[in-house]
C-alpha positions as CSV (number, residue, x, y, z in Angstrom):
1,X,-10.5,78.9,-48.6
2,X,-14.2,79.0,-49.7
3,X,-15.5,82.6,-48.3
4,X,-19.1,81.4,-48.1
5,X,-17.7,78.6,-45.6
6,X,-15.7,81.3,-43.3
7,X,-18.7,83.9,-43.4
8,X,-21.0,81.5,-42.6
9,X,-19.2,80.7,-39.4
10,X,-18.1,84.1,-38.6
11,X,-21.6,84.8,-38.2
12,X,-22.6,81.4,-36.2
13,X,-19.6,82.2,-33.7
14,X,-21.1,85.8,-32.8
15,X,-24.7,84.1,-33.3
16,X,-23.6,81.7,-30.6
17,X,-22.2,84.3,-28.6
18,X,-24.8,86.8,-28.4
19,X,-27.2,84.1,-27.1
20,X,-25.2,84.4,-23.5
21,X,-27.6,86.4,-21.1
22,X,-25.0,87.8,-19.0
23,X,-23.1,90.9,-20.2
24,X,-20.3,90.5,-17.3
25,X,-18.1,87.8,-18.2
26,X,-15.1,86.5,-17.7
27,X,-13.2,84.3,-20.3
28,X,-10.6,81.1,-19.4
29,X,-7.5,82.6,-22.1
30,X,-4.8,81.2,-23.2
31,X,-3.9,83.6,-25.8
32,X,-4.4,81.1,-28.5
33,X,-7.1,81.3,-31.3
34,X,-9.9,79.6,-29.3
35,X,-9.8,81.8,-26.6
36,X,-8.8,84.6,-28.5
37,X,-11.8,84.1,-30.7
38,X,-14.2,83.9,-28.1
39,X,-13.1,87.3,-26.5
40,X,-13.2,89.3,-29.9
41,X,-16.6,87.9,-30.0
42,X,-17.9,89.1,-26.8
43,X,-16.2,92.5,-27.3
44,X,-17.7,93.3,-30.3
45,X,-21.3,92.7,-29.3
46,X,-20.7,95.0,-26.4
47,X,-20.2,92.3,-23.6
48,X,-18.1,93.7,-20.6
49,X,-15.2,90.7,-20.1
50,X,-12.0,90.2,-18.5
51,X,-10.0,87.6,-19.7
52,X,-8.1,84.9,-17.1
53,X,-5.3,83.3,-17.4
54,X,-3.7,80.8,-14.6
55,X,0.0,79.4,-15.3
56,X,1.8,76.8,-13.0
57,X,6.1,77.2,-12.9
58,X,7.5,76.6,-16.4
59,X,4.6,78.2,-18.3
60,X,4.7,81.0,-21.0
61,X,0.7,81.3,-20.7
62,X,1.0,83.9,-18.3
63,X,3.2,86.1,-20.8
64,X,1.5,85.0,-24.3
65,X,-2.0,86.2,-22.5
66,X,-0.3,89.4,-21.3
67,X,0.9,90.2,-25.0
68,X,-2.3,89.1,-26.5
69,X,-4.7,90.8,-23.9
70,X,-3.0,94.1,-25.3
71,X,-3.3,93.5,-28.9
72,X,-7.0,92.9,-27.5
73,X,-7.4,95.9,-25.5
74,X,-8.8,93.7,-22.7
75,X,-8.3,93.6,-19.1
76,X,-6.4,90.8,-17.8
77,X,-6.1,89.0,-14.5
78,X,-3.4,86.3,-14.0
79,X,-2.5,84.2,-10.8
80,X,0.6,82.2,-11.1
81,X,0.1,78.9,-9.2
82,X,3.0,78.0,-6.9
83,X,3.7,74.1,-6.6
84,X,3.3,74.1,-3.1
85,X,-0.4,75.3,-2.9
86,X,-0.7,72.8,-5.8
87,X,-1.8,69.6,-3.9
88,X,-4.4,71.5,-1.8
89,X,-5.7,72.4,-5.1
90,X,-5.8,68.6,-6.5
91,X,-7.1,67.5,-2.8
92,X,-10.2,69.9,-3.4
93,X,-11.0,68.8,-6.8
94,X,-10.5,64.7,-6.0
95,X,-13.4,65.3,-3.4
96,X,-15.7,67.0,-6.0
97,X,-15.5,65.6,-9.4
98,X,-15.9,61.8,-10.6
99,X,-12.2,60.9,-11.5
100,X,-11.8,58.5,-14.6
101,X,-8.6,60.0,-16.3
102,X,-5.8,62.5,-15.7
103,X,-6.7,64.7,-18.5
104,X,-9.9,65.5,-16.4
105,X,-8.7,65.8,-13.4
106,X,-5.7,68.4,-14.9
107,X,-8.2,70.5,-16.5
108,X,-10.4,70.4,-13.4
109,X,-7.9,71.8,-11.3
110,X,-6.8,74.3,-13.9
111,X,-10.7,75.7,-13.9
112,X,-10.9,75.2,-9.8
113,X,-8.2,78.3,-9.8
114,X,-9.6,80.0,-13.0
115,X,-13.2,80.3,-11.0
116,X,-11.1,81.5,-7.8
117,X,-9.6,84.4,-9.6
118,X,-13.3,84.9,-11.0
119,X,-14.5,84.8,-8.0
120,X,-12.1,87.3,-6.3
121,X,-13.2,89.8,-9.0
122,X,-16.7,89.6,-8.2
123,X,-17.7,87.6,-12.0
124,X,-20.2,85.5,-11.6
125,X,-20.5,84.3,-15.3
126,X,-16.9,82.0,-17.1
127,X,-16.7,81.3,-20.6
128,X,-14.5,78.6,-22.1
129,X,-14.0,78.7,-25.7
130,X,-14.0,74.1,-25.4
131,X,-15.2,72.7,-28.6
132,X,-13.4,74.1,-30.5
133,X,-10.7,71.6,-30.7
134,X,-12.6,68.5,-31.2
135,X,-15.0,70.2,-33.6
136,X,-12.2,71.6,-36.1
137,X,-9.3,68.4,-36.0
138,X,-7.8,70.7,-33.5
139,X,-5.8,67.1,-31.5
140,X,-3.1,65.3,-33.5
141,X,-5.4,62.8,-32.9
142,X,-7.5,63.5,-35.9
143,X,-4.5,63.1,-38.3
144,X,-4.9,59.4,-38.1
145,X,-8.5,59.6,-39.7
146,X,-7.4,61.6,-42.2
147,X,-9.0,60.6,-45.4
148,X,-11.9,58.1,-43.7
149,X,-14.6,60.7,-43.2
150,X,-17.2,58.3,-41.5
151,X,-14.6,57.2,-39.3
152,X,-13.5,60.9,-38.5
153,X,-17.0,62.2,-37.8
154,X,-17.2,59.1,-35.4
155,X,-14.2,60.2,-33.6
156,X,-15.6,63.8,-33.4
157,X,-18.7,63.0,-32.3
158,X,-16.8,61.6,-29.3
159,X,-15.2,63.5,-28.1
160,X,-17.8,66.1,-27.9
161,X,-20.1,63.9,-25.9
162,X,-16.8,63.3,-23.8
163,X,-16.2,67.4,-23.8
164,X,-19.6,67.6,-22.4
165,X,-19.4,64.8,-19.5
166,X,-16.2,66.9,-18.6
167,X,-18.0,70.1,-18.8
168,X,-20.8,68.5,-16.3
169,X,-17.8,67.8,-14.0
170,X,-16.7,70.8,-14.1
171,X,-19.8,72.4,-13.4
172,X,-19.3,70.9,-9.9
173,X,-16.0,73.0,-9.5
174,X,-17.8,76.2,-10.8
175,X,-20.6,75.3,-7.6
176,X,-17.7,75.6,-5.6
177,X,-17.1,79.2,-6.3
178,X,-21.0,80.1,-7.1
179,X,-19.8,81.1,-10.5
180,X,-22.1,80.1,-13.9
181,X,-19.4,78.2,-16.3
182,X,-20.5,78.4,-20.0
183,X,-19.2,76.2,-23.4
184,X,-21.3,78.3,-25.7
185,X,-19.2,76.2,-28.8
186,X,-20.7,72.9,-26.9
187,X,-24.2,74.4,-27.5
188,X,-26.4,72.0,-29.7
189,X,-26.8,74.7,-32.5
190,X,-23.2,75.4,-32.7
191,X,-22.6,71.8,-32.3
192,X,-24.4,71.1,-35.9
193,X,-23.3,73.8,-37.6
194,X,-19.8,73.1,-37.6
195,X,-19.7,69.5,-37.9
196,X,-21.8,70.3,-41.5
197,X,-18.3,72.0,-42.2
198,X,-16.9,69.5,-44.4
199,X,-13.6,68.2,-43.1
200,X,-11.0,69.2,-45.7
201,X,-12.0,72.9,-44.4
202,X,-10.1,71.8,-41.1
203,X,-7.3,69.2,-41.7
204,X,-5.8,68.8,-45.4
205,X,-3.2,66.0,-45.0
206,X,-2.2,63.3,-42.4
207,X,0.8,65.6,-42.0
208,X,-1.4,68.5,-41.0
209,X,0.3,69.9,-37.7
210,X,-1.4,73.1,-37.6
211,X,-5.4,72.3,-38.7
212,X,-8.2,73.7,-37.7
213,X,-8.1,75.9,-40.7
214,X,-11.5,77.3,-40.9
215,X,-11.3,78.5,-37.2
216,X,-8.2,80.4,-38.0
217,X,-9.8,81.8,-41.1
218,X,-12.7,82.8,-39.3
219,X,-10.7,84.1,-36.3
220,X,-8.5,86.8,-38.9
221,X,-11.5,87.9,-41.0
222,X,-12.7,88.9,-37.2
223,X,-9.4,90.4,-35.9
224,X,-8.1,88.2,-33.6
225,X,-4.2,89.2,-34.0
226,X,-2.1,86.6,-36.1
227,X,0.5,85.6,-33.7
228,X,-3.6,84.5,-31.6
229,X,-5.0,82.7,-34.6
230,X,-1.6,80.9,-35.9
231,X,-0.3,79.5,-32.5
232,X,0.2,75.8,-32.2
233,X,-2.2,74.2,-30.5
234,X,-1.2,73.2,-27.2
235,X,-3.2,70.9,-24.9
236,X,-4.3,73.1,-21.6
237,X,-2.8,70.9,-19.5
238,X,0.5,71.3,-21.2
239,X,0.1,74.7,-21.8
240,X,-0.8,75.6,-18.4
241,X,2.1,73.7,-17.1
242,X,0.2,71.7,-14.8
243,X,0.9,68.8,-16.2
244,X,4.5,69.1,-15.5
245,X,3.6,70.3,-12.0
246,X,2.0,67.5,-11.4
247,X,4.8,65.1,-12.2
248,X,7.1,67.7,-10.2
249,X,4.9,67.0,-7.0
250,X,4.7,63.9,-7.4
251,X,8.6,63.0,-7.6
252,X,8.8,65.7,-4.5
253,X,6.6,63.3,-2.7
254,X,8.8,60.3,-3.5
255,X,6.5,58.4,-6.4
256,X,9.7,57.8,-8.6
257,X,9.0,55.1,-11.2
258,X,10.6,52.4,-9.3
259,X,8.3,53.1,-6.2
260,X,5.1,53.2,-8.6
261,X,6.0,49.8,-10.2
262,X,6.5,48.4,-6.0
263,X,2.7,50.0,-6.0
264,X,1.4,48.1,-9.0
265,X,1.4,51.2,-10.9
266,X,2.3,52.1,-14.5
267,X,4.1,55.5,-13.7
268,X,4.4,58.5,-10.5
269,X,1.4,60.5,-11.0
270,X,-1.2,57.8,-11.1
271,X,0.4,56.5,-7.7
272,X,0.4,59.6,-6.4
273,X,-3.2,60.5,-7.7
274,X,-4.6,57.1,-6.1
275,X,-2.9,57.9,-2.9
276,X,-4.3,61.3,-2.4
277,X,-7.6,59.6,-3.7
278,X,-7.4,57.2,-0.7
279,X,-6.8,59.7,1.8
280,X,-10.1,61.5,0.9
281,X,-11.9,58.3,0.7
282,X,-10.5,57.5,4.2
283,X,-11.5,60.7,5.8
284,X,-15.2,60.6,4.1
């Protein structure tokens, strides 16, 4: 790996981060290099943070942050989210944000009890580390553009604009809680940097399951722990589990596959998403 390419972002990642005014933070973790990242950042430039970590039933985030947080030497508050204070949870964030897609409105939720467990702790200022998947071929997605950089830089370009619509949505939950949610790796500056970072730096073959090679690079040299900077990425709402306690809920509340086809619908959660949709819509 090219040293000059890994110092250079070293530094733009504690650039980036030591342009967030508030010293008080709290980081959304997952324990993976991302997040993991983001909090050695803030530590070494002094910031005061505790990292948070939400998990639904089924998860391992809950534990992988505990063992991570230690290697870290950073406080830690978790909230495991039962499934029946789930739908409460969705209800809320239906009302707020403009739904196009489940892998919004999953994330959405998973923020709307990050911010709560903020909240709770009296920090007023969240950190995500999102950005740093589209802008280093961290989705499986990327593997199909292997090898066709214009069309690759195409693909990454959107999905940052798309990382940043979702981060406006988002914003809404945040509101909710009068807590300040920051994407410092969505920041234009950082933005440019790494998409100068030519390509091969991130994903070397179509059969590339790990990528993001740089980031990982970077996130050693600055001593996030291995088992951090090596973990296979994991989407947050599969990570989380709240994609799976979604579906859960749903089949609980009868939207099998045979009753979402009666519907019109292609599968459970979408029926059961558009009927909690309605019921807001009909008491608004």
């Amino acid at each position: 790996m090219n040293h000059r390419i890994i110092d250079g972002l070293v530094e733009k990642i504690y650039e980036t981060v030591k342009s967030i005014e508030d010293d008080a933070l709290g980081i959304a973790f997952s324990g993976g290099v991302d997040s993991s990242t983001l909090a050695v950042a803030c530590k070494r430039l002094k910031k005061k943070v505790t990292l948070l970590t939400i998990a639904f039933p089924g998860s391992s985030d809950i534990d992988v942050s505990k063992e991570i947080a230690l290697e870290l030497g950073l406080p830690l508050r978790w909230r495991s989210i039962p499934l029946e204070n789930l739908e409460e949870g969705i209800k809320t964030v239906l009302g707020i944000i403009r739904f196009d897609r489940l892998a919004l409105l999953e994330n959405s939720v998973c923020f709307y009890y990050v911010f709560e467990v903020a909240s709770e702790a009296g920090i007023r200022t969240v950190l995500s580390a999102n950005g740093m998947d589209e802008l280093f071929c961290g989705y499986d997605l990327y593997r199909k553009y292997y090898g066709d950089e214009e069309a690759l830089m195409r693909v990454m370009g959107m999905l940052i604009e798309t990382a940043r619509r979702d981060k406006a949505e988002i914003d809404k939950i945040a509101e909710l809680w009068n807590i300040n949610y920051e994407c410092p790796f969505l920041s234009d500056k950082f933005v440019e940097y790494a998409m100068s970072i030519p390509s091969n730096y991130k994903i070397r073959s179509k059969d590339d399951c790990l990528r993001k090679h740089a980031l990982k690079e970077a996130a050693l040299r600055m001593g996030v722990p291995e088992s951090a900077a090596m973990r296979r990425k994991k989407a947050f709402q599969y990570s989380s589990g709240i994609h799976k306690a979604i579906r859960s809920l749903s089949r609980r509340k009868g939207y099998t596959k045979g009753k979402a086809k009666e519907l019109g619908y292609s599968g459970g959660i979408e029926a059961y998403i558009k009927s909690l949709k309605s019921q807001i819509e009909s008491k608004g």
